[in-house]
C-alpha positions in Angstrom: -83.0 292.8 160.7 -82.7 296.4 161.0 -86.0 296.9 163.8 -84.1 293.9 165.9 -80.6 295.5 165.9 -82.2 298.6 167.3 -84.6 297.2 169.7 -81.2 295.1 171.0 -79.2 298.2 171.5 -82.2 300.0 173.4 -82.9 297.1 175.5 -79.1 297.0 176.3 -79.7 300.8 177.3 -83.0 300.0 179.5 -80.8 297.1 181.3 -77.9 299.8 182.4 -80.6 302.1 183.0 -82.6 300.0 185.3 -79.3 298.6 187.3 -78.0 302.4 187.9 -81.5 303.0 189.2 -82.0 300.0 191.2 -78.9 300.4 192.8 -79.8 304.7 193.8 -83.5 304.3 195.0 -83.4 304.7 198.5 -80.2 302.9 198.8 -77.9 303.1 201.7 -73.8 302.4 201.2 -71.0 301.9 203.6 -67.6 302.3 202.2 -64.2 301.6 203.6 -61.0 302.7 203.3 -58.4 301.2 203.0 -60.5 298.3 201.5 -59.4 295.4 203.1 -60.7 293.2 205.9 -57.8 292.5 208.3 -55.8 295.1 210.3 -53.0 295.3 212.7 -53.2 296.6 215.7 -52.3 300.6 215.6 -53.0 300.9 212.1 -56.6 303.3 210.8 -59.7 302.8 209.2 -62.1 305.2 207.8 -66.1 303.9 207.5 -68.2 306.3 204.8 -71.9 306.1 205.0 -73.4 307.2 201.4 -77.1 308.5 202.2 -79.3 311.2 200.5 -80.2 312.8 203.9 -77.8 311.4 206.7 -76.9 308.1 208.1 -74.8 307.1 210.9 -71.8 304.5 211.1 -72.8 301.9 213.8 -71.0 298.9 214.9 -71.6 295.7 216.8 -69.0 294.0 218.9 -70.7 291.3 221.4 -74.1 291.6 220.6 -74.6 294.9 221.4 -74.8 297.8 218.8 -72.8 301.3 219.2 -72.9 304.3 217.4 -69.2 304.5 216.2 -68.5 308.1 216.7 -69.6 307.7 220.3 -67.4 304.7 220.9 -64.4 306.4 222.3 -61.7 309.0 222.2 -60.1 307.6 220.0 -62.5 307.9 216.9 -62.9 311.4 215.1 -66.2 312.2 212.8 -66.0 314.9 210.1 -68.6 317.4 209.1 -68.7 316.1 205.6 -71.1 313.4 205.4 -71.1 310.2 208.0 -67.6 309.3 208.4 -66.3 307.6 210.9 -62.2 307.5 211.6 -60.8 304.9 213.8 -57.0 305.2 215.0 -55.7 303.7 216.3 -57.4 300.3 215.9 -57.3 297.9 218.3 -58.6 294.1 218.7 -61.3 295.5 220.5 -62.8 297.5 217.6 -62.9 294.1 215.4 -66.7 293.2 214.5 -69.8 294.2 212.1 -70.1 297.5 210.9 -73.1 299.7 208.7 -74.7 302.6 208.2 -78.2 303.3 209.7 -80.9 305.8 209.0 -83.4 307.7 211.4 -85.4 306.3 209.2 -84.5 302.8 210.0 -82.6 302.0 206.8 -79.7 299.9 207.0 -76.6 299.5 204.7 -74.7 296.7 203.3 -72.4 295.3 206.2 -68.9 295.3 206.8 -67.2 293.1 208.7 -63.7 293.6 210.0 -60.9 292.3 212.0 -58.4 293.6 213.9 -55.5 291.2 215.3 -52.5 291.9 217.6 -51.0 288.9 215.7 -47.8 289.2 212.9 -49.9 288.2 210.1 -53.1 289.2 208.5 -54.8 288.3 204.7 -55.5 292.1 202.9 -58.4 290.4 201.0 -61.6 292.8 200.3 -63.9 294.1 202.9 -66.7 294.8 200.1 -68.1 292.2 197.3 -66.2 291.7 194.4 -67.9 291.6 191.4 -67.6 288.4 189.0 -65.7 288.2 186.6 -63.1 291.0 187.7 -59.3 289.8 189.1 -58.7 290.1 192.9 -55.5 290.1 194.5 -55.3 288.7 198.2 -51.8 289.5 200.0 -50.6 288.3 202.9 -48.3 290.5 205.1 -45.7 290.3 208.0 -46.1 292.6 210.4 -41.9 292.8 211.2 -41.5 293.1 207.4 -42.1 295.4 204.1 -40.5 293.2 201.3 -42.7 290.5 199.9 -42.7 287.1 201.6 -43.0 283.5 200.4 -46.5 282.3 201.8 -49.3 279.6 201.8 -52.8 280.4 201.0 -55.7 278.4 202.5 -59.9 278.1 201.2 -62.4 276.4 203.9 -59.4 275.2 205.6 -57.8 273.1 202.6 -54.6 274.4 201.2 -55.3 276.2 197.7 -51.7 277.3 196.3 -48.3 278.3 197.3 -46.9 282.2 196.3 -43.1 283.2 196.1 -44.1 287.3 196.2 -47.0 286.8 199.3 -49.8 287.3 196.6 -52.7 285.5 195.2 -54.4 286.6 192.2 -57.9 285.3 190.8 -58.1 286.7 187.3 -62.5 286.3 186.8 -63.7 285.5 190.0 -66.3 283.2 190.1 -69.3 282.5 192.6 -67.4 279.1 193.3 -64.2 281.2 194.9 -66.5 282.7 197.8 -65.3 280.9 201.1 -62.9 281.7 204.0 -59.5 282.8 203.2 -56.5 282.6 205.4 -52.1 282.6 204.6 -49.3 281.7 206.5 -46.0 282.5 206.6 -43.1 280.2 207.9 -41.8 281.4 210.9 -43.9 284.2 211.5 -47.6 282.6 211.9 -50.8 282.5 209.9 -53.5 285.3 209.7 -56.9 285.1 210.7 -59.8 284.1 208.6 -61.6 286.7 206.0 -64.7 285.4 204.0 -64.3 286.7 199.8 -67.8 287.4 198.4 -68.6 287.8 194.7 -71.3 289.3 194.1 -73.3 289.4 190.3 -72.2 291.7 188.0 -75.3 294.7 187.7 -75.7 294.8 184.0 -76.3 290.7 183.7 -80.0 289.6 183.8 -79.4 287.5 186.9 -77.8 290.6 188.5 -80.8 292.7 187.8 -83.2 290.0 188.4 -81.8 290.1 191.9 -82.1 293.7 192.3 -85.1 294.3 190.4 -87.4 291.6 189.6 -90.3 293.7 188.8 -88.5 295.7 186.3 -86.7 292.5 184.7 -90.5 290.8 184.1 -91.4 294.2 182.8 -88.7 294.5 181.0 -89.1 290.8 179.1 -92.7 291.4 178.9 -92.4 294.8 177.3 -89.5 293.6 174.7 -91.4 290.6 173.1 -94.7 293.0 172.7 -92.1 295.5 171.0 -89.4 293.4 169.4 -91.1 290.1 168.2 -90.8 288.4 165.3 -91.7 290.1 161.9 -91.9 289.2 158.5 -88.4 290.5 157.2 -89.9 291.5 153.3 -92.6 292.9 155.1 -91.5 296.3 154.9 -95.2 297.8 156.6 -94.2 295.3 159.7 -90.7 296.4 159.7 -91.9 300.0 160.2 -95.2 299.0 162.8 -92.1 296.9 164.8 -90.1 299.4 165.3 -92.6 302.0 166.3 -93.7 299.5 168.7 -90.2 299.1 170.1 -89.9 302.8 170.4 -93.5 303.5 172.3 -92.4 300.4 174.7 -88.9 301.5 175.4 -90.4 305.2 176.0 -92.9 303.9 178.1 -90.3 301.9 180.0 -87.8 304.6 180.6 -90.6 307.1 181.7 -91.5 304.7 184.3 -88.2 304.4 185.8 -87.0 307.9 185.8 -87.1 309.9 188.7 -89.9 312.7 188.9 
């Protein structure tokens, strides 16, 4: 009982420790900020690109790709990092936008809209992981306070809110689709599509972003951690070396040299 409960906490180690490494090796991030999906006319937008050496923020808008800090006047770069600062925005600047490398490594997309419209959905621009709560609000341009609205999935009405908000408290893979809301009198916003993405530290989360290190990993903890004759106390003792050499062996693997 003993060699299991520590083989189960240091294979619950070697799963954070092979998502936080999975997710670093040679990765590429945009951020944005705010983190939302629709904008108004007029309003800004900052675009971070997260790269060991140095990335640039590019954009495509009609098929044909830009580098965003050569789009216009209006856009400002800073010296720290790859940032890219749009204001003001305008429908123009709505489309796809990511981080690319000189040495042709590409980030995660965003994609973004920008509408001269009343109304937009502030839903997230980025994945949200399953299982959190996300809040989707929907906003009148002519107005602060919080207004009555209708929200819509795929086009199908999903539920009515007094304060403009809807909350989904553990998102699921099922509430991925195109979001809209509308507001009496003033319009409806455009459509944003929600992704949820898996959570890191699940196996099918790391058996997305790792599937070599999750069959090692399995592989690895039945050699270590298999059954044993519990009175046995000479198996007790060979088990849990075993499951120490293994997890050793697993962690030297995967760290950094």
């Amino acid at each position: 009982m003993e060699v299991r409960a520590l083989c189960i906490r240091l294979l619950m180690t070697l799963l954070i420790l092979l998502c936080a490494h999975a997710q670093k090796v040679d990765a590429v991030f945009l951020h944005i900020v705010p983190n939302k999906s629709q904008f108004f006319e007029y309003e800004s937008v900052s675009f971070y690109c997260e790269e060991p050496s140095h990335g640039d923020v590019l954009y495509k808008m009609k098929e044909e790709v830009e580098q965003c800090s050569k789009t216009s006047k209006k856009t400002t770069v800073t010296t720290t990092g790859s940032k890219c600062t749009i204001h003001p925005l305008y429908a123009s600047d709505s489309g796809e936008y990511w981080c690319g490398t000189a040495g042709g490594k590409r980030s995660n997309i965003i994609n973004i809209t920008v509408t001269a419209g009343s109304v937009i959905l502030e839903s997230p621009a980025v994945p949200v992981m399953e299982g959190e709560a996300v809040t989707l609000r929907c906003r009148n341009k002519t107005s602060l306070s919080n207004i009555a609205a209708d929200f819509y999935k795929n086009g199908v009405h999903n539920r009515s809110s007094s304060s403009g908000s809807l909350t989904i408290q553990g998102v699921l893979k099922s509430d991925e689709g195109l979001y809209k809301c509308k507001i009496a009198g003033a319009g409806e916003s455009p459509e944003s599509w929600l992704s949820v993405s898996a959570p890191c530290f699940t196996v099918v989360g790391l058996y997305h972003f790792r599937k070599d290190c999750y069959r090692a990993l399995v592989y690895w903890s039945t050699m270590a951690c298999g059954s044993g004759s519990t009175g046995d106390q000479t198996g007790q003792n060979a088990n849990s070396k075993k499951c120490l050499y293994y997890y050793g062996a697993l962690l030297s693997a995967i760290t950094p040299r």
